[in-house]
C-alpha positions in Angstrom: 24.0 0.5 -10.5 21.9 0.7 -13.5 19.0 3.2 -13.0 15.4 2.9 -15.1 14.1 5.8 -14.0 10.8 5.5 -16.0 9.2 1.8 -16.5 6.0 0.0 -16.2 7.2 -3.1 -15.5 7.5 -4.4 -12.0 10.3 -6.8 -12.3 13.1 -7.2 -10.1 16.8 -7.2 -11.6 19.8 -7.5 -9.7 21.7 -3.9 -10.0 19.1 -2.2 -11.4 16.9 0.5 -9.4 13.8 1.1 -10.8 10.9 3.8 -11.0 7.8 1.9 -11.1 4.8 4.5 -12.6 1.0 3.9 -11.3 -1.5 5.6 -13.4 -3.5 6.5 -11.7 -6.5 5.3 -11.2 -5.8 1.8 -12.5 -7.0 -1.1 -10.9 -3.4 -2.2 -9.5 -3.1 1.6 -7.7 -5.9 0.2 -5.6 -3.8 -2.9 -3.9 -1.8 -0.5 -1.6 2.3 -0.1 -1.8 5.1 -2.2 -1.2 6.4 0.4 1.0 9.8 -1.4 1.7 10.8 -2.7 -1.2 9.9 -1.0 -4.5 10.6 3.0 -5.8 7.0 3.8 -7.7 6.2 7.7 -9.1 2.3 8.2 -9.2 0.4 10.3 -11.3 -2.6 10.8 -13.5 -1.5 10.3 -17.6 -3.0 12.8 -20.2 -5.0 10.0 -21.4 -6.3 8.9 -18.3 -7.9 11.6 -16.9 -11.4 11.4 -16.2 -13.1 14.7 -15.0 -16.0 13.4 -12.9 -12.9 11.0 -10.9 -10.6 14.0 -11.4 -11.0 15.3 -7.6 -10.5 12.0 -6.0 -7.8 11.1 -8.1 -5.5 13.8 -7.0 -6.6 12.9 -3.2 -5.2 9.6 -3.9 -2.0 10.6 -5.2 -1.4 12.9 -2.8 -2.1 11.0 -0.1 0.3 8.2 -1.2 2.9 10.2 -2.4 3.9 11.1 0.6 5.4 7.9 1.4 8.7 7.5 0.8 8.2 4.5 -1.7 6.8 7.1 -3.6 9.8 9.4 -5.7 8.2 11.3 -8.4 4.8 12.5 -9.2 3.7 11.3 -12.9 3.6 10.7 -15.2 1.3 13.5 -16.4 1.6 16.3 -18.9 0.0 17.5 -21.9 -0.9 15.6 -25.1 -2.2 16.9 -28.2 -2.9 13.6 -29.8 -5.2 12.3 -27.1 -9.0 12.9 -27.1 -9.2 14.6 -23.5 -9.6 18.3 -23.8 -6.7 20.5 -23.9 -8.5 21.9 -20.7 -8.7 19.0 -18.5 -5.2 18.2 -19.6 -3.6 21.5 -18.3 -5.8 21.6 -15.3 -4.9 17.8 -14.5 -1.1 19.0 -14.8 -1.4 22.1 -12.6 -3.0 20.2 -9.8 0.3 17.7 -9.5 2.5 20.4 -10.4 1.0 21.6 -7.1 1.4 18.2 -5.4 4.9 17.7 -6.6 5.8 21.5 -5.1 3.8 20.7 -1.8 5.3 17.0 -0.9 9.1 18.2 -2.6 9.1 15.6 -5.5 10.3 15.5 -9.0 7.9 15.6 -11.8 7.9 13.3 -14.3 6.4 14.4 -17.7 4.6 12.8 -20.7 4.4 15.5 -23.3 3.4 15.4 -26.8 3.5 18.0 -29.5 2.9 20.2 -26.6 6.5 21.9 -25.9 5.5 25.3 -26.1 2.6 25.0 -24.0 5.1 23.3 -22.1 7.5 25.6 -21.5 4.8 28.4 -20.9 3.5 26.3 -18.0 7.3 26.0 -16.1 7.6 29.5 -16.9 4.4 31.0 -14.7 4.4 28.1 -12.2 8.6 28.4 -11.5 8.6 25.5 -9.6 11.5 24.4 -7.2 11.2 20.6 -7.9 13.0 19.3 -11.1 10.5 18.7 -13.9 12.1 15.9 -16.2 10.4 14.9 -19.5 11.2 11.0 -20.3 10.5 9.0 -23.8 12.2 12.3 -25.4 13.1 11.8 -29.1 13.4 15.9 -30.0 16.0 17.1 -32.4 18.9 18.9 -30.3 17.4 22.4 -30.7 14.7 21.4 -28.7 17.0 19.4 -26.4 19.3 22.9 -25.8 15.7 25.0 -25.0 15.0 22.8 -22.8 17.8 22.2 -20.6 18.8 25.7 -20.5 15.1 25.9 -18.8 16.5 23.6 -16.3 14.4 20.4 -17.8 16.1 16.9 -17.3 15.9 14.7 -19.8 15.0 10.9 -20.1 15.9 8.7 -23.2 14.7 5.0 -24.1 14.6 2.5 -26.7 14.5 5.2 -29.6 16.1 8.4 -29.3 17.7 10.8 -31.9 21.9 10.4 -31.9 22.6 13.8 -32.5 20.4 14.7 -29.6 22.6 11.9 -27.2 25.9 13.5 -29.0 25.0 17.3 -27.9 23.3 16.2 -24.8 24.8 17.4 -21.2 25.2 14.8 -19.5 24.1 15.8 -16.1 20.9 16.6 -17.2 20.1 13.2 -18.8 18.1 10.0 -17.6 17.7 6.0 -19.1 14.3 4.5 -19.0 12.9 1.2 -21.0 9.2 2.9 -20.6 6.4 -0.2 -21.4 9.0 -1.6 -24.0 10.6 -4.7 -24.3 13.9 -3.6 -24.0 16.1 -3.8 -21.0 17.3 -1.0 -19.4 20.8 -2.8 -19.3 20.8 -2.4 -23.1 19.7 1.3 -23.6 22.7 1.8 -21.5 24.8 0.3 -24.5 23.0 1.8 -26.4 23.4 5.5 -25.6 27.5 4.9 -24.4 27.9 3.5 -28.3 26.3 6.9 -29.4 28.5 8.8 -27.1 31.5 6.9 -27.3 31.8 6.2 -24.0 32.5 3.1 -21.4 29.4 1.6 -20.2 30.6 2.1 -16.6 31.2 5.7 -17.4 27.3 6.0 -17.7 26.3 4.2 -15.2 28.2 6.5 -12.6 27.1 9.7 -14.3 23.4 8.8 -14.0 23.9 7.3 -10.8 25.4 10.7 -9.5 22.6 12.3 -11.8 20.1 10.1 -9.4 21.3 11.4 -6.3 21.6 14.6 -7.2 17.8 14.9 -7.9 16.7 12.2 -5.4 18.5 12.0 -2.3 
């Protein structure tokens, strides 16, 4: 089974299971789950945090995230390129990193030119869940930093080869993101970088799913 484990696009493929993400607080969050049918993570984005909806925002997520539906909190990070203060951001993050340790979820992370901050943050908050940063397009130092810190990684339609070459493979995650491209081909795309089967991927991130999920 092919696994998108970051996408905004609810469409259905057969053998393909997919992480839906709700920003929160968009108008479609509103409508209510399909609690049977669909995986979602659901979180507040760097550039959607509003501070005077900030408090209710947070009660929405965590009062939906416990749901099953619901596997990951995010995405949400920190973002240096976005106009909402560097404050908000990192007291926006710290309030999900909270959710994500209180309901046992991964967190899923948007983070730009914000590593170090990054880094700093997982280091004083030492949380149990696995925090996994998807869209990531770092050179293989920062790739080595970060899983050494225990970070998963999630790679889409652009990604640096050397990092996918270096990469350990049981830290690593597929995703198509809000991008046209199927998640079927970033799976040929990253086995042609490694040199690898197809079919060898899809059971290493499969067994990469379970091993964070189940």
């Amino acid at each position: 089974m092919y696994i998108n484990i970051h996408t905004h696009q609810q469409v259905e493929e057969k053998d393909v299971l997919s992480i839906i993400n709700l920003n929160v607080p968009e108008r479609f969050c509103r409508c209510g789950l399909d609690l049977e049918n669909t995986n979602y993570s659901l979180g507040i984005h760097p550039w959607k945090i509003h501070e005077q909806l900030l408090s209710e925002n947070l009660r929405y997520i965590e009062g939906n995230a416990a749901f099953k539906c619901v596997k990951a909190i995010g995405e949400c990070g920190l973002d240096k390129l976005t106009e909402t203060s560097p404050e908000l951001q990192e007291r926006a993050f710290l309030a999900q990193i909270h959710i994500s340790e209180k309901l046992g979820k991964p967190l899923i992370i948007h983070c730009v030119k914000a590593l170090d901050e990054l880094i700093a943050l997982k280091k004083e908050t030492d949380p149990r869940q696995v925090w996994m940063i998807h869209g990531f397009r770092g050179k293989p130092e920062q790739m080595h930093q970060l899983t050494k810190l225990g970070f998963f990684l999630s790679f889409g339609e652009h990604f640096n080869e050397d990092t996918i070459r270096q990469m350990p493979l049981d830290k690593m995650f597929l995703e198509t993101d809000d991008k046209e491209i199927s998640i079927r081909q970033v799976y040929k795309n990253v086995a042609a970088v490694l040199d690898r089967k197809e079919e060898f991927l899809i059971g290493q991130i499969e067994s990469n799913y379970h091993a964070v999920f189940d």
